[in-house]
C-alpha atoms as one frame of an Amber mdcrd trajectory, in Angstrom:
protein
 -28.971  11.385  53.837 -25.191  13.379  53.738 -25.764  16.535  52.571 -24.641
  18.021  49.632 -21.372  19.840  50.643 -19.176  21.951  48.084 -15.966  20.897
  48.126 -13.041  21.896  50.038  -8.948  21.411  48.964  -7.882  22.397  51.889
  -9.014  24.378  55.657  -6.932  27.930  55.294  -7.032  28.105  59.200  -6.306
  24.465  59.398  -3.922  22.640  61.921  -0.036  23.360  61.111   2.664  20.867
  60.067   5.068  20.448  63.089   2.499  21.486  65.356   3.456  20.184  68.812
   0.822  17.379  70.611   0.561  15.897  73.863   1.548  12.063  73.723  -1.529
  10.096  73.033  -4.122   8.708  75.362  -6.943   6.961  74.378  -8.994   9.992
  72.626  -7.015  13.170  73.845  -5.180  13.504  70.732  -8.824  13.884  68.287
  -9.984  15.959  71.294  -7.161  18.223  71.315  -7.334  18.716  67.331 -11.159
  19.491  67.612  -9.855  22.315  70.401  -7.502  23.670  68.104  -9.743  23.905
  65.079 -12.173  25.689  67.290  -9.550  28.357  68.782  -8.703  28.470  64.706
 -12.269  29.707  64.243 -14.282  26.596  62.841 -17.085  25.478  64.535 -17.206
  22.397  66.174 -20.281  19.655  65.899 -21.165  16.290  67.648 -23.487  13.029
  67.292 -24.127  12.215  63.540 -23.305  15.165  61.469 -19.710  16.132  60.751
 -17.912  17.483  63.085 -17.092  20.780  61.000 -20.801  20.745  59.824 -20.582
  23.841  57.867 -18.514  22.467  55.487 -19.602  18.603  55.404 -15.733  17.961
  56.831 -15.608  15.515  59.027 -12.184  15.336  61.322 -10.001  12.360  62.019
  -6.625  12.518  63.830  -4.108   8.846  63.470  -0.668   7.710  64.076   1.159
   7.426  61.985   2.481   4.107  63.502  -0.946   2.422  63.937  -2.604  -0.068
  62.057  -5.780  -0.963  63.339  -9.010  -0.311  61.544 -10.391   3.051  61.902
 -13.829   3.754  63.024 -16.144   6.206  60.825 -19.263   6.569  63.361 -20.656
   4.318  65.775 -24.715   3.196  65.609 -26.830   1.444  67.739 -28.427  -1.937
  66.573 -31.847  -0.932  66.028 -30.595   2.090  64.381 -28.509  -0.069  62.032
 -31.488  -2.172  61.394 -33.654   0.796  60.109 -31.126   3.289  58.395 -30.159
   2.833  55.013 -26.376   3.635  54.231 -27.542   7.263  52.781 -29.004   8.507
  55.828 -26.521   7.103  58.199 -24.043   8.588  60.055 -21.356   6.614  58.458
 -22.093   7.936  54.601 -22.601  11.285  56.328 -19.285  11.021  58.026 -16.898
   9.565  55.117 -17.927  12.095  52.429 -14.996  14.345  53.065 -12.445  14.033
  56.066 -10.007  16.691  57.548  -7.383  13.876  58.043  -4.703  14.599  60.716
  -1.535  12.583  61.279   0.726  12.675  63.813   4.118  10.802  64.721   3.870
  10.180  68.516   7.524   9.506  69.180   8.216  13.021  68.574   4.692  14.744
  69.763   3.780  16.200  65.998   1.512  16.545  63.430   3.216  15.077  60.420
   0.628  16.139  57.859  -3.162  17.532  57.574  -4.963  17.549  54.732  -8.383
  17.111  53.300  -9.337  13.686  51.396 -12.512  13.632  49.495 -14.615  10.493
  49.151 -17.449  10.869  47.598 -16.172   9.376  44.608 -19.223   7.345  43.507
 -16.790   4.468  43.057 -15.352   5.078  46.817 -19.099   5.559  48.030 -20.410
   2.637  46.288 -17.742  -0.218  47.626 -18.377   1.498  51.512 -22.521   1.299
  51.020 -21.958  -2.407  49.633 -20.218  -3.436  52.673 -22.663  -1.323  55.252
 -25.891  -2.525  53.476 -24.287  -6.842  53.133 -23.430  -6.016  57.207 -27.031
  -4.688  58.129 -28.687  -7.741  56.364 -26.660  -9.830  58.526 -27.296  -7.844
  61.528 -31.478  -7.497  60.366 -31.482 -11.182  60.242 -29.804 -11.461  63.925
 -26.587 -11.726  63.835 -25.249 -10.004  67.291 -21.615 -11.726  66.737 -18.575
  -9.186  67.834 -17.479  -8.631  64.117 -20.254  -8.599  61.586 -19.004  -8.845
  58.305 -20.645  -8.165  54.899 -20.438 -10.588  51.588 -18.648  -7.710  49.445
 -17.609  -4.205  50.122 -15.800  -2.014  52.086 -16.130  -2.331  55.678 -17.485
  -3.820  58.787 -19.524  -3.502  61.912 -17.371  -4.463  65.663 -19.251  -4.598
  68.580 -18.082  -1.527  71.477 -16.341  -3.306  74.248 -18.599  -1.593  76.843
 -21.765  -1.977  75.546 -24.056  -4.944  73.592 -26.342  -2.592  71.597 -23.449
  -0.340  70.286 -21.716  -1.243  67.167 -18.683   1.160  65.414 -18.157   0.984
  61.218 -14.288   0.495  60.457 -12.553   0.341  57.851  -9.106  -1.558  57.693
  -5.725   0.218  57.461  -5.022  -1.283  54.673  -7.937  -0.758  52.822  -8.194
   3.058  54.314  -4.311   4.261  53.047  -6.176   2.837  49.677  -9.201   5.236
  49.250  -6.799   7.986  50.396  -4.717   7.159  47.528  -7.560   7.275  45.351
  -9.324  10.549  46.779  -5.847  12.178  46.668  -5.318  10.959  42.404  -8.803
  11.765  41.694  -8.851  14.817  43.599  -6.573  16.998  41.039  -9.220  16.560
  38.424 -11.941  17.491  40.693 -12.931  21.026  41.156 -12.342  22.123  44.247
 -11.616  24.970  46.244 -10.252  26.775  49.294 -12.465  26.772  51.988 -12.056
  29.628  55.155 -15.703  29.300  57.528 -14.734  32.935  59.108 -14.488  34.731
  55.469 -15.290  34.609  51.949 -15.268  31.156  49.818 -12.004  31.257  47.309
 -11.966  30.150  43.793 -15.283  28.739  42.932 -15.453  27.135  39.648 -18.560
  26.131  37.169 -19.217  22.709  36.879 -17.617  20.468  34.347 -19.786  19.407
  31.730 -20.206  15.792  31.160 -18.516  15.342  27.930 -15.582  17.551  28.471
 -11.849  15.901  28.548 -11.589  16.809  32.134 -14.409  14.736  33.163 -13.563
  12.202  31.006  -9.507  12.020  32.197 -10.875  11.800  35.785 -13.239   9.006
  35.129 -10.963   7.126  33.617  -8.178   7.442  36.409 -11.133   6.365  38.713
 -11.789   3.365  36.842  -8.500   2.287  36.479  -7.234   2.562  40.705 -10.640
   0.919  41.543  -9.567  -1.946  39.130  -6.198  -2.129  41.255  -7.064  -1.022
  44.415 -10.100  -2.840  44.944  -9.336  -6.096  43.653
């Protein structure tokens, strides 16, 4: 199950705007931001947790040019078969991402910020579409591209193996929940997160009736209407 992580705006030792890259090759670009976010004093994780574990932050590098899906985590079948979306990798790895863009024409990062999805509306559309895609994959289907009936999301087969199967999310579909985590976010309360000193600007919960929770459930409800039709 993903842990309950506070939330973060933003990493105050984070990767830089204009900060220079190596042209990309296959991974080096996601390995070279985990480097830097190490040197920057956050440490690193691997396998199923996020990869800044301390803070439930997950980190994903893209080009700004691409538009193929984008893979959250990766599973084996018999994993699949007995892990329900809450204790998978794939919930554990989409709650909050440390999204870093880059234009590779030019070697730099173009923008890095933090997107939160745990949005029970965002959560919700991604378990449908894991849990329709593990029935299908339960009931053996072993096809390249396993597809749910509804929700977000889809299971591809790894090119280099026949037991190993990666959860992506479309382009498309991805630029959408950012747009949502990014509108819902300003209502959210949230604050600045440093893992080498002191948390900044915590804030009391929002009670259930106030206008502020309302506003933000209602913003939610309307972009899922839009986005997710």
């Amino acid at each position: 199950m993903a842990k309950k992580a506070f939330k973060v705006v933003r990493l105050t030792n984070g990767i830089k705007v204009g900060t220079k890259l190596p042209k990309q090759y296959y991974g080096n670009i996601g390995f070279k931001a985990e480097d830097m976010l190490l040197e920057n004093g956050y440490t690193m994780s691997s396998g199923s947790e996020p990869d800044i574990a301390a803070l439930g932050l997950e980190v994903k590098t893209r080009n700004e040019a691409a538009t193929s899906a984008q893979t959250i985590a990766t599973m084996t079948l018999n994993r699949i078969i007995a892990t329900p979306y809450e204790n998978s990798p794939i919930c554990a790895k989409i709650q909050q991402q440390y999204r870093i863009k880059y234009d590779n024409d030019i070697s730099e990062v173009t923008s890095a910020e933090v997107y939160d999805f745990s949005d029970p509306i965002i959560q919700g559309k991604i378990k449908l579409g894991y849990e329709t895609a593990r029935s299908e994959i339960s009931a053996g289907n072993k096809s390249k591209y396993i597809c749910g009936t509804a929700g977000i999301g889809y299971f591809e087969k790894k090119s280099n193996s026949d037991n190993s199967y990666g959860f992506r999310i479309s382009d498309s579909c991805m630029k959408n929940l950012e747009n949502q985590s990014q509108t819902t976010k300003k209502f959210a309360h949230i604050f600045d997160c440093d893992q080498k000193s002191s948390i900044i600007g915590v804030a009391l919960p929002v009670s259930v009736g106030s206008k502020k929770s309302r506003k933000r459930a209602e913003i939610s409800a309307e972009i899922n209407s839009t986005l997710f039709s």
